[in-house]
C-alpha positions as CSV (number, residue, x, y, z in Angstrom):
1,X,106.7,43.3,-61.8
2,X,109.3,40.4,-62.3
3,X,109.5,38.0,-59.8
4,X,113.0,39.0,-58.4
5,X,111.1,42.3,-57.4
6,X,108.4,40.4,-55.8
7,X,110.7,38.6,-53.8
8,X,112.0,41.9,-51.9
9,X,110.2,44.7,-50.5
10,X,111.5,47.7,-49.4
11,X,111.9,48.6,-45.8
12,X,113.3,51.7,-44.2
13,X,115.2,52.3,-48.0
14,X,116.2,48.4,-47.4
15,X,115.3,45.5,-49.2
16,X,114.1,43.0,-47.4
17,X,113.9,39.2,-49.0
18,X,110.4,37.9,-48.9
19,X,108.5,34.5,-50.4
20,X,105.6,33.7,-50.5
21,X,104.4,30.7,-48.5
22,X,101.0,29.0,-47.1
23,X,99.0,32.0,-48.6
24,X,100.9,34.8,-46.8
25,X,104.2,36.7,-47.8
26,X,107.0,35.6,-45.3
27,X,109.9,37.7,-44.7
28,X,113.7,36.9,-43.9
29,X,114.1,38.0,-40.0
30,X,117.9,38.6,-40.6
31,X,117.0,40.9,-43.0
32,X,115.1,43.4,-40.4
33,X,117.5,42.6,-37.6
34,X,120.0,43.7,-39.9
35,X,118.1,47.2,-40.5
36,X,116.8,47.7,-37.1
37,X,119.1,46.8,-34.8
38,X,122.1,48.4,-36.6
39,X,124.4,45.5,-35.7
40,X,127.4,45.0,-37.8
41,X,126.5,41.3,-37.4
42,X,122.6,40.5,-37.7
43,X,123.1,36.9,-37.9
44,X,124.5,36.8,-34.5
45,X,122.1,39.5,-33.0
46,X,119.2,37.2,-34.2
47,X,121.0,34.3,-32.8
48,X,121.2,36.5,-29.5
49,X,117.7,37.2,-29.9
50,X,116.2,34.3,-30.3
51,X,117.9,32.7,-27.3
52,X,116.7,35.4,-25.1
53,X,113.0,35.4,-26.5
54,X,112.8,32.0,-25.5
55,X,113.9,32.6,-22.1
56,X,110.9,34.9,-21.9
57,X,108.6,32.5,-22.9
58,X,107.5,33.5,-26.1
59,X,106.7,31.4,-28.7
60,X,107.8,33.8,-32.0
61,X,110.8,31.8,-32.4
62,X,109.2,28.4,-32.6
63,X,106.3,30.1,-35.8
64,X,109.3,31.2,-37.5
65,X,109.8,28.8,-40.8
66,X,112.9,27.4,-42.1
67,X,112.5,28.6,-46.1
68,X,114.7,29.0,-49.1
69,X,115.6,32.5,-49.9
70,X,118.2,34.3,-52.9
71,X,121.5,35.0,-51.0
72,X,124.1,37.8,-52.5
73,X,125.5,34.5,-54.7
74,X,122.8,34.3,-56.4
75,X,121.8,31.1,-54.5
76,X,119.2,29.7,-52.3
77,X,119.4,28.9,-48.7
78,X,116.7,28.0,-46.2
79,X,116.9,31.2,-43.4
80,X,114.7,31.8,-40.7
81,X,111.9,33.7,-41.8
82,X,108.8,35.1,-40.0
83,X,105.0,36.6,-41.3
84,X,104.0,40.1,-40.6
85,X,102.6,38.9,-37.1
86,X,105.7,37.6,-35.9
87,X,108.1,40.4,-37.4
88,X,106.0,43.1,-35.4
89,X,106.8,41.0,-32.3
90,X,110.1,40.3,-32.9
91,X,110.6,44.1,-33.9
92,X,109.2,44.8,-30.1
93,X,112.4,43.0,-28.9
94,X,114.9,45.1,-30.2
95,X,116.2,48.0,-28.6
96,X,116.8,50.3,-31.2
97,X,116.5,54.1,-32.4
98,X,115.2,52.8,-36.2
99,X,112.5,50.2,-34.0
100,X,111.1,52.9,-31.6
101,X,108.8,54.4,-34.5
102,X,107.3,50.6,-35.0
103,X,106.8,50.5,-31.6
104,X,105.2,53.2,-31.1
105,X,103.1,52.9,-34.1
106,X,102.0,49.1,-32.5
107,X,101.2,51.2,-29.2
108,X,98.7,53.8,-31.2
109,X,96.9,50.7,-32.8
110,X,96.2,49.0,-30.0
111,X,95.1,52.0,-28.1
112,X,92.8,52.2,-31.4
113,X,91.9,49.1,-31.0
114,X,90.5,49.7,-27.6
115,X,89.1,53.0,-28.4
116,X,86.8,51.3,-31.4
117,X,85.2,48.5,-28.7
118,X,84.2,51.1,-26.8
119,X,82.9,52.9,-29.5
120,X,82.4,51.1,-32.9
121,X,81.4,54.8,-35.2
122,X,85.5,55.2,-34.9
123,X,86.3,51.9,-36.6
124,X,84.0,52.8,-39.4
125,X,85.6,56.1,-39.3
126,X,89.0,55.2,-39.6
127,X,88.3,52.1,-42.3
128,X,86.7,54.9,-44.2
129,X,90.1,57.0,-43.9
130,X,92.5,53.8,-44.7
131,X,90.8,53.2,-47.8
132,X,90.7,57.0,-48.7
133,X,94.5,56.7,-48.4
134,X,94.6,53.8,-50.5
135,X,93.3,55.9,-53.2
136,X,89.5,54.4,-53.5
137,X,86.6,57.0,-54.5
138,X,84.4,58.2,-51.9
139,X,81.5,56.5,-53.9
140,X,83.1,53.2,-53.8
141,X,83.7,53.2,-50.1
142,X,80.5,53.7,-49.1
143,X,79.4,50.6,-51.4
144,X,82.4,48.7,-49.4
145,X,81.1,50.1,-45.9
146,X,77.4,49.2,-46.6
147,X,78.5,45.8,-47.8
148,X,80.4,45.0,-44.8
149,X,76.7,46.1,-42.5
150,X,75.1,43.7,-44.8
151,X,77.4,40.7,-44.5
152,X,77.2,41.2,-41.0
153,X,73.8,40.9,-40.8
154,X,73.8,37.7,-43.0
155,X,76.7,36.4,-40.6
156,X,74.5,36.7,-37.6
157,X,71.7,35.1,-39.3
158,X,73.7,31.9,-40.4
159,X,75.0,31.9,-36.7
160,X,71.3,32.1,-35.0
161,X,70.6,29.4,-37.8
162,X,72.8,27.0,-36.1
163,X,75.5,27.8,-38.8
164,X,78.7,27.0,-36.8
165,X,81.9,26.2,-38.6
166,X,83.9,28.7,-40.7
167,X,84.4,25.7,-43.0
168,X,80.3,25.9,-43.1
169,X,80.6,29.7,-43.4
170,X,82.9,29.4,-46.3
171,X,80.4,26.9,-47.8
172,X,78.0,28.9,-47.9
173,X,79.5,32.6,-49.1
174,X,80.8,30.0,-52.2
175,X,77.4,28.8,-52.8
176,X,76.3,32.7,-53.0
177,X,79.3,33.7,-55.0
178,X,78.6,30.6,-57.3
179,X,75.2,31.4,-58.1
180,X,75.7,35.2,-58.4
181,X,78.8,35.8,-60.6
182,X,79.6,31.7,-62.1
183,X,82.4,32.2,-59.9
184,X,83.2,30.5,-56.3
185,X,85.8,33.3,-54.4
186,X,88.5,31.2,-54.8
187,X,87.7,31.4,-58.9
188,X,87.1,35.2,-58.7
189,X,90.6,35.3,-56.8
190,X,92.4,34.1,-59.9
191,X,90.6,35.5,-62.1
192,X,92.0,39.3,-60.5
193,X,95.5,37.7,-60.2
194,X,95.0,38.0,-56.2
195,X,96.7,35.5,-53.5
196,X,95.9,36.2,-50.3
197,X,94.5,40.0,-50.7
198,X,90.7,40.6,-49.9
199,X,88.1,39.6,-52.5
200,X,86.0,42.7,-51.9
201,X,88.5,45.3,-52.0
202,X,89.4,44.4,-55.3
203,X,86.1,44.3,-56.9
204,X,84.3,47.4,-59.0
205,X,81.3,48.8,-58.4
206,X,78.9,46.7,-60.1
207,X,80.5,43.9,-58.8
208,X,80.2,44.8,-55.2
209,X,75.8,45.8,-55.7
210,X,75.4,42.3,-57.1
211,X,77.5,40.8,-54.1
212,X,75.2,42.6,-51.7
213,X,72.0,41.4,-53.7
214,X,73.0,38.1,-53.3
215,X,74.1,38.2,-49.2
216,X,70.9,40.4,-48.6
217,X,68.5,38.2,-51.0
218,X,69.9,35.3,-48.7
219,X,69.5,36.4,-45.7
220,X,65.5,37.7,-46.2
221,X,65.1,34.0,-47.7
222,X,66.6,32.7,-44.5
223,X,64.5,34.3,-42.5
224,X,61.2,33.8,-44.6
225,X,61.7,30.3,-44.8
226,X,63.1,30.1,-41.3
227,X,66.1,28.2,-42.5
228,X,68.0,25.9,-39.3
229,X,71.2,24.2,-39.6
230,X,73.6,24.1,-42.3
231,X,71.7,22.1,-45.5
232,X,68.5,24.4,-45.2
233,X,71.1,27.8,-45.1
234,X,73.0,26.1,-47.8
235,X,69.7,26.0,-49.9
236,X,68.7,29.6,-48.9
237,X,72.4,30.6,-50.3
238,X,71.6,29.1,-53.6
239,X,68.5,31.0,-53.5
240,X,69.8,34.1,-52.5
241,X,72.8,34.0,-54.9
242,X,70.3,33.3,-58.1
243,X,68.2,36.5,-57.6
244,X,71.6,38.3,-57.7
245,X,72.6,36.0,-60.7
246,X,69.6,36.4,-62.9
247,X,69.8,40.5,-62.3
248,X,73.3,40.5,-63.0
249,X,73.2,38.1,-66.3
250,X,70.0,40.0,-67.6
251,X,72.2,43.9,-66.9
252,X,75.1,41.8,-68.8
253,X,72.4,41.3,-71.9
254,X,70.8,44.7,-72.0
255,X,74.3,46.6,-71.5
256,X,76.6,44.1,-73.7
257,X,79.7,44.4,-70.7
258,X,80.1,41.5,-68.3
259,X,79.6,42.7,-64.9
260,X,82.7,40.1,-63.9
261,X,86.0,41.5,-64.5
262,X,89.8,40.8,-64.2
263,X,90.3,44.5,-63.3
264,X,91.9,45.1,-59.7
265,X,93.4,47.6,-57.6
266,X,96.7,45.8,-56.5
267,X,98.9,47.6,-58.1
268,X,98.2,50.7,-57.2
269,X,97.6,49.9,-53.2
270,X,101.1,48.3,-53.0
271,X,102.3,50.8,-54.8
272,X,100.5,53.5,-51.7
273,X,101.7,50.9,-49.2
274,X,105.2,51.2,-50.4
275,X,105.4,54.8,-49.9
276,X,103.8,54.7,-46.6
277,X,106.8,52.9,-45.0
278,X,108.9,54.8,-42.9
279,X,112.0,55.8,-44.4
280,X,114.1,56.6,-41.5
């Protein structure tokens, strides 16, 4: 993909100018106005917009950023541009035909969202069915599901622990990572090629057993050694990562492959994620 493609996404048969920014893919609001709201002039509509969203109080307008984008000349301007947050509320505000299926669509995830609180077994359900759709094997999501349950459970621990801070959190889940694969998350990130995508979802089979052996090793070490505050946890991660990393290096020497790879499935989810956008 050349960068000029990754600089625009498509969006109801649109394209829609995009950069990315602060670890998150930030998209030109004139752009969407211009697709939603059918206005022969989605500068001004936006203009409109804005002025009335801040009548109403909300506070969309001021997250928006100021950044440099490729106009029709082939040169760059700074234009108002929001993340996927702010576009779904800014979408919310426009009275249009092309909006009402976003609407609607933010409507059945919230009722979701409130229907999974009440009853957890549905958002299991329904992860299971999103990454079915993204084209992931029914083997592989039930490592993913099982290591979700078991980060959880380390979670919990660290926070009975007197773990506190996600900087602390982080902290740790490096230390694991590090002693497990030679890699801290950030490392393993760019190793796949991936910016801000999720870790886990782009890892293969192997390499989501031996992240489980590490977070479960570490949290039964935890709670063995009945491990408080941060620097006793942080020596329980090391721990816990090592009996992942010596099981991992000594597979690695009886199978010849590396258990670490570069291999990823971004292309083929934004490829699924393109095709789910609505086209009309």
């Amino acid at each position: 993909m050349t960068e000029h493609e990754k600089a625009l996404v498509v969006f109801q048969g649109k394209q829609i100018r995009r950069t990315w920014d602060n670890n998150e893919w930030w998209f030109s609001v004139v752009d969407i106005v211009g697709v939603l709201s059918e206005s022969q002039d989605a500068r001004n509509y936006w203009k409109v917009l804005k002025h009335r969203l801040k009548e109403e109080g909300s506070e969309v307008v001021t997250k928006c950023n100021q950044l440099k984008l490729a106009s029709s000349d082939g040169k760059y301007y700074e234009t108002d541009c929001a993340n996927t947050e702010s576009i779904f509320r800014i979408i919310q505000s426009i009275p249009s035909k092309k909006a009402e299926p976003f609407k609607r669509w933010l409507a059945k995830v919230g009722y979701e969202r409130v229907q999974e609180i009440e009853n957890p077994e549905l958002a299991q359900k329904r992860m299971k069915e999103i990454y079915k759709q993204k084209g992931y094997s029914d083997d592989w999501i039930e490592k993913r599901v099982r290591g979700i349950a078991i980060r959880d459970e380390l979670t919990d621990e660290w926070k009975k622990r007197g773990v506190e801070t996600d900087t602390e959190y982080s902290i740790l889940t490096s230390e694991i990572s590090k002693a497990t694969f030679g890699l801290t998350p950030n490392e393993y990130q760019q190793l796949k090629g991936l910016k801000k995508e999720n870790l886990r979802d782009h890892m293969n089979d192997l390499e989501l057993i031996f992240t489980m052996l590490g977070e479960a090793s570490t949290t039964r070490i935890a709670r063995n050694k009945d491990a408080e505050g941060f620097g006793q946890n942080k020596a329980a991660a090391k721990e816990g990562g090592l009996v992942a990393g010596v099981a991992r290096k000594e597979l690695e020497k009886r199978s010849g492959q590396k258990v670490t790879s570069p291999e990823n499935y971004l292309e083929e989810t934004e490829s699924k994620k393109r095709k789910m956008l609505p086209d009309n």
